[in-house]
C-alpha positions as CSV (number, residue, x, y, z in Angstrom):
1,X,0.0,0.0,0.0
2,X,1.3,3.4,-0.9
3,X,2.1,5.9,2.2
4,X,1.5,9.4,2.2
5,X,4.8,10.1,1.6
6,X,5.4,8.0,-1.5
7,X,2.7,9.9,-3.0
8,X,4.1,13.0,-1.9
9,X,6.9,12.0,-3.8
10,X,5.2,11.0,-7.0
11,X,3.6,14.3,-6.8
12,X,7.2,16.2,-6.6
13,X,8.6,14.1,-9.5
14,X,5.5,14.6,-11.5
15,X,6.4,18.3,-10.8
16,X,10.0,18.5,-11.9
17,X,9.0,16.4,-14.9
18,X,6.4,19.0,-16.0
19,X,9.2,22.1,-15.3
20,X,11.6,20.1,-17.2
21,X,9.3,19.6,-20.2
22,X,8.5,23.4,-19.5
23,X,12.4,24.1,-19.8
24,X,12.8,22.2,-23.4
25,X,9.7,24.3,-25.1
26,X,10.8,27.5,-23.7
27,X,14.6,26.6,-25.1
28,X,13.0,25.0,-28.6
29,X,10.9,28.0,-29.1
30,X,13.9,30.3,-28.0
31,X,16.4,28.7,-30.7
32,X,13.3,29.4,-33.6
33,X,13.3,33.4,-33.2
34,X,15.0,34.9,-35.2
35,X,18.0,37.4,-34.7
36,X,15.9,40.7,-33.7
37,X,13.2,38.9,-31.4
38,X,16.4,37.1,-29.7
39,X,17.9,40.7,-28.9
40,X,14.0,41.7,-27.5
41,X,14.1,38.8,-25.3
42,X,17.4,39.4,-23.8
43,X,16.5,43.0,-23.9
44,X,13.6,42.6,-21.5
45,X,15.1,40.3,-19.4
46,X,18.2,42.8,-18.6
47,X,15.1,45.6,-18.2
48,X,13.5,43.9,-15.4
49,X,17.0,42.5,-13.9
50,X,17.7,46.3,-13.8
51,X,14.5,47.6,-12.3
52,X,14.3,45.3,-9.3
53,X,18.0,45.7,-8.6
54,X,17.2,49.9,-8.9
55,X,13.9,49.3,-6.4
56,X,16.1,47.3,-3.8
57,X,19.0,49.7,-3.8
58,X,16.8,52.6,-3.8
59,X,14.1,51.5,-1.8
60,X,10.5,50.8,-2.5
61,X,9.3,53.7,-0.1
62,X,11.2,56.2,-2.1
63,X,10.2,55.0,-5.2
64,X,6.5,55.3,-4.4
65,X,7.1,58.7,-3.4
66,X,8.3,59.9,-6.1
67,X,5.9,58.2,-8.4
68,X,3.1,59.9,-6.2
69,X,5.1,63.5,-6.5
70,X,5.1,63.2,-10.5
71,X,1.5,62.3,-10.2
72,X,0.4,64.8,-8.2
73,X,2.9,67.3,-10.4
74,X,0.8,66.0,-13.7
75,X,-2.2,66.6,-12.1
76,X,-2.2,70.3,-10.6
77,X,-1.4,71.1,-14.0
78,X,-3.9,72.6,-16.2
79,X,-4.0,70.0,-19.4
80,X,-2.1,67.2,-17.1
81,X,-5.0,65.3,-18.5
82,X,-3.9,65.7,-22.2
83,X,-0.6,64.9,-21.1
84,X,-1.2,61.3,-19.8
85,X,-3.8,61.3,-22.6
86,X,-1.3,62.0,-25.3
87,X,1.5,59.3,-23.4
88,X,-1.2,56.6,-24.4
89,X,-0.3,57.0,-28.4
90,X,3.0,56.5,-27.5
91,X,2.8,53.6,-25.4
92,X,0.2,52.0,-27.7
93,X,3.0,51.9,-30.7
94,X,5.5,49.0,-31.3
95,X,8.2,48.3,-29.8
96,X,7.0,50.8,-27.2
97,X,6.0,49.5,-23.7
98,X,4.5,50.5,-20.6
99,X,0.8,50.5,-21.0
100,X,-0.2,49.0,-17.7
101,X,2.1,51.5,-15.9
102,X,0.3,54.5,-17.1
103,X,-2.7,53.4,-16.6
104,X,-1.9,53.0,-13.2
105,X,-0.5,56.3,-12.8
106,X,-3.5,57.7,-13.7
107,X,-5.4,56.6,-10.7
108,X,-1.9,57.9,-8.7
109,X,-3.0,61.3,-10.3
110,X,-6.9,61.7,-10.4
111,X,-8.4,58.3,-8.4
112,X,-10.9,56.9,-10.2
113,X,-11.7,59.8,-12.3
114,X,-8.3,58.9,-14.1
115,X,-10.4,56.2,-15.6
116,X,-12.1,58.3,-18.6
117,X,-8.4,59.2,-19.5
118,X,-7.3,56.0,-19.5
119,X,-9.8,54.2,-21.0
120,X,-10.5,57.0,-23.8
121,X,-6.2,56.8,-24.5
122,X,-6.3,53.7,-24.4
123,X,-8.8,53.4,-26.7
124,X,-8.0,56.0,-29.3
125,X,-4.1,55.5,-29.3
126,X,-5.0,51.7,-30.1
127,X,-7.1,53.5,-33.1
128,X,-4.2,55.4,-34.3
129,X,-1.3,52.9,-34.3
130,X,-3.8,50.5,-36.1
131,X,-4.7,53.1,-38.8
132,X,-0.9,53.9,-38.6
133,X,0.9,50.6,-39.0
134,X,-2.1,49.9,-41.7
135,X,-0.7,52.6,-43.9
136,X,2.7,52.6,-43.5
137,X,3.3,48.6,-44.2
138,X,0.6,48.0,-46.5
139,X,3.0,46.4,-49.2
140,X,4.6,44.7,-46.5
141,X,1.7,42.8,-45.2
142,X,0.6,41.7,-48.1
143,X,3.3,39.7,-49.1
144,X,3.7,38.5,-45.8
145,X,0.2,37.1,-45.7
146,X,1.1,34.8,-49.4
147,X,4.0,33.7,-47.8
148,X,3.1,32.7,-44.1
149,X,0.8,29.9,-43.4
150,X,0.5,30.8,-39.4
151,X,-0.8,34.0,-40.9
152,X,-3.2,32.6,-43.4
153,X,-4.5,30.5,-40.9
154,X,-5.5,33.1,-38.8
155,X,-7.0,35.6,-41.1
156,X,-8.8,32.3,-42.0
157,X,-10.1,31.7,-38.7
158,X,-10.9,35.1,-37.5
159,X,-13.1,35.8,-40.8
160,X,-14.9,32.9,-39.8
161,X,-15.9,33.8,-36.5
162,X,-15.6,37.9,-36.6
163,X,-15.9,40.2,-34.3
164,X,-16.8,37.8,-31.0
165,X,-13.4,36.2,-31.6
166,X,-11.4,39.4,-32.2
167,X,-12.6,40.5,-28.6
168,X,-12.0,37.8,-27.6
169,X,-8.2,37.8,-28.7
170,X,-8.5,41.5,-27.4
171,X,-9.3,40.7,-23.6
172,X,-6.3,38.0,-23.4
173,X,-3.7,38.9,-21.5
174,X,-1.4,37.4,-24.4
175,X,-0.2,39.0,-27.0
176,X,0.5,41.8,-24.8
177,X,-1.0,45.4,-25.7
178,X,1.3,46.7,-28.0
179,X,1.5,43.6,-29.5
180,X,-1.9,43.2,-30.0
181,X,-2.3,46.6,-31.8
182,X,0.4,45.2,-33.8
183,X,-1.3,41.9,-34.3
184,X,-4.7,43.3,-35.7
185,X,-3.3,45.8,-38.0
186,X,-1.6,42.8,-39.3
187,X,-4.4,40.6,-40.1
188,X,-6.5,41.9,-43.0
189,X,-9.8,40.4,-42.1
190,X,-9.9,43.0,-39.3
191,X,-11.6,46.0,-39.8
192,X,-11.1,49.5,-37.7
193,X,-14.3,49.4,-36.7
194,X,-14.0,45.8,-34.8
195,X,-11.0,46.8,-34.0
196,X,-12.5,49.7,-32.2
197,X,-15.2,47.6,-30.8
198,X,-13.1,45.0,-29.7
199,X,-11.1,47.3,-27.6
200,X,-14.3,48.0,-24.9
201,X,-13.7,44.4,-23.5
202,X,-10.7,45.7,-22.0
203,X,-12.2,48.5,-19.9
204,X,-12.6,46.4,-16.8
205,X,-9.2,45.4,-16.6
206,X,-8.3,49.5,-17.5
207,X,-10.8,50.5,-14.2
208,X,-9.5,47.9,-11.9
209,X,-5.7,49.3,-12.6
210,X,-6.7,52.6,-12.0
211,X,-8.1,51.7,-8.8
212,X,-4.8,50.0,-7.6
213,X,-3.3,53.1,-9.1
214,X,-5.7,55.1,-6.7
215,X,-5.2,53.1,-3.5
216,X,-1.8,52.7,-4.3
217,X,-1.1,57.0,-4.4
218,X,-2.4,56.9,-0.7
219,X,-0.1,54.6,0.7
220,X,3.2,55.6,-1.4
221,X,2.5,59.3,0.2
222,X,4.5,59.4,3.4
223,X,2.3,61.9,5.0
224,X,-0.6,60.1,4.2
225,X,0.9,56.9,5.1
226,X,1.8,58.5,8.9
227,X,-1.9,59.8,9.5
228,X,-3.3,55.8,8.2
229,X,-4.7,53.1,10.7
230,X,-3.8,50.2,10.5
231,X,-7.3,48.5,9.1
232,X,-6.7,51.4,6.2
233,X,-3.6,50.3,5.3
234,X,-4.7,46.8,5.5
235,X,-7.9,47.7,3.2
236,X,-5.8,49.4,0.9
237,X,-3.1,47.0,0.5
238,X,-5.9,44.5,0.3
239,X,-7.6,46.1,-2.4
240,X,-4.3,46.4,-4.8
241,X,-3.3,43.0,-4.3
242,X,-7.0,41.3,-4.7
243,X,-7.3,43.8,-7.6
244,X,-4.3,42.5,-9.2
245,X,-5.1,38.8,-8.5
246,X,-8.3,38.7,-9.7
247,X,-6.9,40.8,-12.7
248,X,-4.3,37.8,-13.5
249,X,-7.1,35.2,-12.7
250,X,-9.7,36.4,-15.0
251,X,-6.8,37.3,-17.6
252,X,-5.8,33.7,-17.3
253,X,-9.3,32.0,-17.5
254,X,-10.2,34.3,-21.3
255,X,-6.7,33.0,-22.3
256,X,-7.8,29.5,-22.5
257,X,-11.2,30.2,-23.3
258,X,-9.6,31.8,-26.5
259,X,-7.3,28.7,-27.4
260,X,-10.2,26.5,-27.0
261,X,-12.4,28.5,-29.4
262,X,-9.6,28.6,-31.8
263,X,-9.0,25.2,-31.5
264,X,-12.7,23.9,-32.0
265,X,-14.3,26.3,-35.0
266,X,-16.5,24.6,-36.6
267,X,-15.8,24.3,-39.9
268,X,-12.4,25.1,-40.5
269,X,-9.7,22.2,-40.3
270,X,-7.8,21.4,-37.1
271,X,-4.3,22.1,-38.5
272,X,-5.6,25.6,-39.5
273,X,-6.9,26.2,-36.3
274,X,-3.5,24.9,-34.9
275,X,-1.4,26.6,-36.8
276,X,-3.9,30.0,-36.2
277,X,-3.3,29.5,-32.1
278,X,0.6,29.5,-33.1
279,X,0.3,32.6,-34.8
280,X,-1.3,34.3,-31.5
281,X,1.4,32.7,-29.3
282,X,4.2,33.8,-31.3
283,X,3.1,37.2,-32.2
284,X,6.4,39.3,-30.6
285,X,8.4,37.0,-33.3
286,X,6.0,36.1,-36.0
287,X,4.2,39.7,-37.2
288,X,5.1,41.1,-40.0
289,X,5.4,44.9,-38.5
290,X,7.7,43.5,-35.9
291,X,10.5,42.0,-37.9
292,X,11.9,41.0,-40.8
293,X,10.1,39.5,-43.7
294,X,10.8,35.6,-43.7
295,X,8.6,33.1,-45.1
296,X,6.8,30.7,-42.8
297,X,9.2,27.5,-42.1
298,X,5.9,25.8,-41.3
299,X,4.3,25.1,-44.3
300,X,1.1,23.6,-44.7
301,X,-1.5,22.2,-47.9
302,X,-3.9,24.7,-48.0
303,X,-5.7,22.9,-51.2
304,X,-6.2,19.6,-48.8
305,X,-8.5,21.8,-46.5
């Protein structure tokens, strides 16, 4: 009879085994990007090696503080508004990053009357790079979609489903939100206006950051901080963490709730709705307004459909 502490066992090896298989994808898909996307990933891992060494040498308290200072700067100013406002174009544009973080800091500057600002940004600086990256790599998308079959695959599959899939694909947390602007514009079966539409589903995510944003301002002020109970900190504290988590959970649950509809249209062959989840997955390397033109190693009948 097995004891508890065989299965306890099992249960550990079953867990390395899955972090090991884990390990080989992450390496396999690593050694498929190509030069640029390589640099990006290396890139964003010396980023965020950089910005935690820069909050534990300066020190988290600081760093709060002078987040809430610029805030409250941007906001005792007359168009600070226009000024966050205008910040959302930017962020909103390949390779540009940052999106989460200014939505945040607009509930550091105005609570949670930040949220029109960052959800009418967010929304019309999504507009613009799509219109944007449309126009300016036209030719380039074109022969990109004749020469990739991840790509063909997914205009395939979201022209057969339309606008419930594209929000769908919108309210995942992956591709991220610059890469998701980048993704649409890519995709010719996407019009502006589902595009546009589309882009709503993300407005609960937008208010819930601005909230953490807003509770967050309180305690990152030291004077506030000093004049807090202790039930208001724990509230407040409370309320950024739980916003977060339910943030990630939801985020999670509409990621797989996208692969399974991709992966079970009716109608359209499994290997095109295979190779159609790919394209999603690999978006940073794969779109064509991201890096350099390469046909598709991955290459696939479409006549046998």
């Amino acid at each position: 009879m097995a004891t508890s502490g065989d299965g306890a066992k099992q249960r550990l090896m079953l867990a390395a085994a899955q972090v090991k298989h884990l390990g080989r994808v992450a390496i396999q898909r690593y050694k498929k990007l190509n030069i640029y996307s390589k640099l990006f990933v290396w890139g964003t891992f010396f980023l965020y090696i950089s910005l935690a060494v820069t909050v534990i040498y300066i020190g988290p308290d600081r760093i709060g503080q002078t987040l809430y200072n610029l805030a409250q700067k941007i906001s005792h100013y007359r168009f600070g508004w226009l000024i966050l406002f205008g910040l959302f174009f930017v962020v909103s544009f390949p390779p540009s990053v940052g999106h989460t973080t200014l939505v945040t800091l607009c509930g550091y500057a105005y609570g949670m009357k930040g949220f029109p600002i960052a959800a009418a940004g967010s929304l019309f600086g999504s507009a613009f790079t799509f219109v944007m990256l449309r126009l300016l790599f036209s030719r380039r998308l074109r022969a990109w979609s004749q020469s990739s079959e991840k790509w063909q695959a997914l205009e395939t599959v979201i022209a057969s489903k339309g606008l419930p899939l594209i929000m769908l694909i919108r309210a995942s947390p992956f591709p991220p939100w610059v890469y998701s602007n980048t993704l649409f514009a890519s995709i010719h079966s996407v019009a502006l206006w589902q595009f546009f539409m589309a882009t709503f589903v993300v407005f609960p995510k937008i208010a819930i950051f601005v909230l953490v944003g807003s509770r967050l301002a309180s305690l990152s002020d030291g004077e506030q901080r000093s004049h807090m109970d202790t039930t208001t900190k724990i509230l407040n504290i409370s309320i950024s963490v739980g916003g977060v988590l339910i943030t990630a959970l939801a985020s999670w649950v509409i990621y797989r709730a996208m692969r399974k509809e991709i992966l079970h249209l009716q109608g359209v062959p499994p290997e095109i709705d295979e190779l159609a989840a790919e394209a999603i997955e690999e978006a940073e390397e794969g779109a064509p307004l991201l890096g350099p033109h390469r046909a598709s190693r991955d290459r696939y009948d479409g006549s046998s459909a």
